[in-house]
C-alpha positions in Angstrom: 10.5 -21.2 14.8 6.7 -20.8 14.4 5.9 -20.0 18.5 8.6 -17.1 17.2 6.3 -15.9 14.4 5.1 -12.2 14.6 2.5 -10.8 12.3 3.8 -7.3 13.4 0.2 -5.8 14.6 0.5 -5.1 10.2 -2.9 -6.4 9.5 -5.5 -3.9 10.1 -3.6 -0.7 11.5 -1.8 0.3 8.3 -4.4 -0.4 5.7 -6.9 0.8 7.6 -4.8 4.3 7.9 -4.6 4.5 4.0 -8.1 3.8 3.4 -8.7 7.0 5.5 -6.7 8.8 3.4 -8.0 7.4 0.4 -11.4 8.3 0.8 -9.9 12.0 1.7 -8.1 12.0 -2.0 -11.1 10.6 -3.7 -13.3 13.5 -2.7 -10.2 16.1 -3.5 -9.9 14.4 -7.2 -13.6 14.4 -7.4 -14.2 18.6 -6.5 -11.1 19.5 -8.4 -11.9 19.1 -12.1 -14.1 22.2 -12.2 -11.5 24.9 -11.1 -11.1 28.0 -12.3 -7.8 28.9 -13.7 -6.1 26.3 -15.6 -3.4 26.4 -18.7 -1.6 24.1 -20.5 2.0 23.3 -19.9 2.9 20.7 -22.6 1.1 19.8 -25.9 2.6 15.4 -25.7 2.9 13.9 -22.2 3.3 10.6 -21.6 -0.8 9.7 -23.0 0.1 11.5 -26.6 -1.8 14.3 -25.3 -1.6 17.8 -23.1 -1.1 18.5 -19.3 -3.1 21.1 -18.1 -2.0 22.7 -14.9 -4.6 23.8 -12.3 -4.4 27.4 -10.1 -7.0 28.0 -7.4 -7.5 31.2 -6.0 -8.9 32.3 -3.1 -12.4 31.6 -2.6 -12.1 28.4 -4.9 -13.1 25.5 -2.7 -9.4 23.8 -2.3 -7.5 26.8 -2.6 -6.5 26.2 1.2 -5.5 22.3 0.4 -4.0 22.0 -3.1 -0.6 23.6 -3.9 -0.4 22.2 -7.7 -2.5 20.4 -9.6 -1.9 18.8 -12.9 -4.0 16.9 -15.1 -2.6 14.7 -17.7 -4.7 13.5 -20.9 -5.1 10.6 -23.3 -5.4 10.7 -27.0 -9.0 10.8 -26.4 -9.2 13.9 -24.3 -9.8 12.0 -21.2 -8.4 12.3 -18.3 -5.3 9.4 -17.8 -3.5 11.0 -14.2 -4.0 13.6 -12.0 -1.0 14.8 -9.7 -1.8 16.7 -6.4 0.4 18.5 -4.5 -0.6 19.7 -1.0 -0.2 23.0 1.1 1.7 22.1 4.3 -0.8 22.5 6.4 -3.2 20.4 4.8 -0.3 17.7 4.6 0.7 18.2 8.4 -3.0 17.1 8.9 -3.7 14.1 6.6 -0.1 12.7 6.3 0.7 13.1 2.7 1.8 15.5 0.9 1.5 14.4 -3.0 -1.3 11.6 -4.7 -1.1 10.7 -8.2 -4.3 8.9 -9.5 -4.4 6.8 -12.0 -7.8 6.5 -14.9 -7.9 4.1 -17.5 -9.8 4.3 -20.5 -13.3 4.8 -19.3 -12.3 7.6 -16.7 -12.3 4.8 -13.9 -9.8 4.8 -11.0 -7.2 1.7 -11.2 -5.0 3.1 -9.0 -3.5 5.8 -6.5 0.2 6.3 -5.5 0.5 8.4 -2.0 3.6 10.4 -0.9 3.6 10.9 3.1 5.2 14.1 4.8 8.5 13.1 7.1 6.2 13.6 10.3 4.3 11.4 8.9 7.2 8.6 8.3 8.5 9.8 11.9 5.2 8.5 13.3 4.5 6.1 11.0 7.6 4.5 9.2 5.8 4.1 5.8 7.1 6.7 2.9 4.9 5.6 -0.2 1.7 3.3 -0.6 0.1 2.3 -4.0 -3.5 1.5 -4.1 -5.1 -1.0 -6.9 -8.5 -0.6 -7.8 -10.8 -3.4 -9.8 -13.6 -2.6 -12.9 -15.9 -1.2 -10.4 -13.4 1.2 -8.2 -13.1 -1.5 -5.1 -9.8 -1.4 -3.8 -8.1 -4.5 -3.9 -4.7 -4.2 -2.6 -2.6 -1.7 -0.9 1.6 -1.7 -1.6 3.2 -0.2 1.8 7.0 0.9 1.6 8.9 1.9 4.6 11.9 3.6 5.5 15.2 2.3 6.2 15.4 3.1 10.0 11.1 1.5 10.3 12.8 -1.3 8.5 15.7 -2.2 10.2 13.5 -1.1 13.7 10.5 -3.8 12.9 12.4 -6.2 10.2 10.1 -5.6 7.0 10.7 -3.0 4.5 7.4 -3.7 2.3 3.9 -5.3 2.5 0.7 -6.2 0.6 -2.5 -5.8 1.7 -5.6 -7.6 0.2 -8.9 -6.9 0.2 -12.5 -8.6 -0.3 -15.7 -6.6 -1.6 -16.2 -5.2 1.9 -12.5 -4.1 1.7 -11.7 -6.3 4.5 -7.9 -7.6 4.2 -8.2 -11.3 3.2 -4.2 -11.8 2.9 -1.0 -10.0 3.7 2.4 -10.2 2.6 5.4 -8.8 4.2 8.9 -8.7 3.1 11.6 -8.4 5.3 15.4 -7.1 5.4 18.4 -8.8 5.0 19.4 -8.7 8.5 15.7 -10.1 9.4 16.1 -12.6 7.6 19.6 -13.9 8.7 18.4 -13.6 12.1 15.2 -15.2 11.8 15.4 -18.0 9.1 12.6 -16.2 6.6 12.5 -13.5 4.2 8.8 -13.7 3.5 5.7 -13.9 5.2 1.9 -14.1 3.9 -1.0 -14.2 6.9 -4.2 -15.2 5.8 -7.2 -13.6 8.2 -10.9 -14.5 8.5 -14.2 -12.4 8.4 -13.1 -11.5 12.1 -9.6 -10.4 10.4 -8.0 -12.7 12.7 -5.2 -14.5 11.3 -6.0 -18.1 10.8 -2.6 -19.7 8.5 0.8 -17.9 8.1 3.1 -18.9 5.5 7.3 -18.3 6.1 9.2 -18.8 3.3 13.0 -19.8 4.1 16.2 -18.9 3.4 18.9 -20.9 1.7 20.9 -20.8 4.6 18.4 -22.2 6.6 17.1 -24.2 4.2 20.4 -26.0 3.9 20.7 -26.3 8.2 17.4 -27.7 8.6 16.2 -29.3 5.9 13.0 -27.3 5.1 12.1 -24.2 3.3 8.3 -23.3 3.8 6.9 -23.7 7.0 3.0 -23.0 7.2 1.1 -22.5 10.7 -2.4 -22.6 11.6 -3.7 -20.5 14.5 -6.6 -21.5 17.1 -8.2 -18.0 18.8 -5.0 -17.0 21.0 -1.9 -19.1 19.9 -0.4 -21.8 16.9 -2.1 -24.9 16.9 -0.3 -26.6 14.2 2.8 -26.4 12.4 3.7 -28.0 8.3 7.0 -28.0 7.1 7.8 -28.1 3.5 10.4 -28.7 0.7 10.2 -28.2 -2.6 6.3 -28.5 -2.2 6.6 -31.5 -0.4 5.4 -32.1 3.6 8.5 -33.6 5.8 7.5 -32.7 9.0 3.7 -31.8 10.9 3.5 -31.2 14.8 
């Protein structure tokens, strides 16, 4: 089972597309908060405050990108979310085509849901990615969903990125489909990579059915440079087999 293992190419080609596109939203969010025309469209949103909705015109700065823009505030008259909506051209170039950002208390980021455009999901398979942020705006993980035709194509339908200070992934889960999982004995995976982002252990976490043919239900692999070097297998936390 472990020579069969496939980390899917996932580790660095996905996150490293969203943090692209992150940095792209962070400097929209950043230049949008002094635009011109804005009015209020509710008095209680979800905070206990007002949503204000933002028009650029032409000759504002984003009038070209930005389709809607609405700001929603906290009690306190700061700023909780912001919702973007983007003009199709703008989204036929940088693959989404709606970002909601999340602020907590002290106007710092914690997180950023992205929306992708169907070429996009053509190309790409993933539909929707939430980004988590720590106390000082460093990303630290990154939720991928895909679409049911990506998922049923390459056998996961979700994953989990990690990252370190650099924003290097560390760690990634992927979750895989019920047919996946008949077929291949696991319905989980988590790679762990080095500094190199080479994946050094991968963790498979069984399924009943094969836990009940063969006796294990975790296996964990370590990898050399180019191949598996050693194989654990597990049940209920215990070790019952190494090669």
């Amino acid at each position: 089972m472990t020579e069969n293992h496939d980390t899917h190419g996932q580790s660095m080609k996905t996150p490293g597309i969203v943090l692209l596109l992150l940095v792209n939203l962070l400097i929209l969010i950043g230049n949008s908060v002094g635009a011109e025309q804005q009015r209020t469209i509710s008095d209680r949103n979800e905070y206990g405050s007002k949503t204000v909705e933002t028009t650029y015109e032409p000759g504002d700065k984003l009038y070209g990108d930005i389709l809607k823009e609405f700001i929603y505030f906290d009690t306190n008259e700061k700023v909780a979310k912001i919702e973007h909506f983007y003009k199709s051209k703008f989204a036929d170039l940088k693959g989404y085509e709606k970002t909601i950002a999340h602020y907590d208390i002290n106007g710092k980021l914690t997180k950023e849901e992205q929306f992708y455009t169907d070429k996009f999901i053509r190309e790409k398979g993933g539909f929707r990615t939430i980004a988590y942020y720590d106390n000082n705006e460093r990303l630290t993980e990154i939720e991928s969903y895909y679409k049911d035709k990506f998922a049923d194509e390459k056998g996961y339908y979700k994953t989990i990125a990690y990252y370190d200070n650099n924003e290097k992934v560390t760690k990634l889960e992927s979750f895989y489909t019920e047919r996946f999982a008949i077929e291949k004995g696991y319905y989980k995976t988590i790679a762990y990579y080095n500094n190199n982002e080479k994946v050094t252990k991968l963790e498979s976490f069984c399924t009943d059915m094969f836990t009940n043919n063969k006796g294990f239900d975790k296996i964990i692999s370590y990898y050399g440079e180019d191949a598996a070097i050693k194989a654990e297998y597990y049940l209920d936390g215990r070790l019952v087999q190494s090669k």
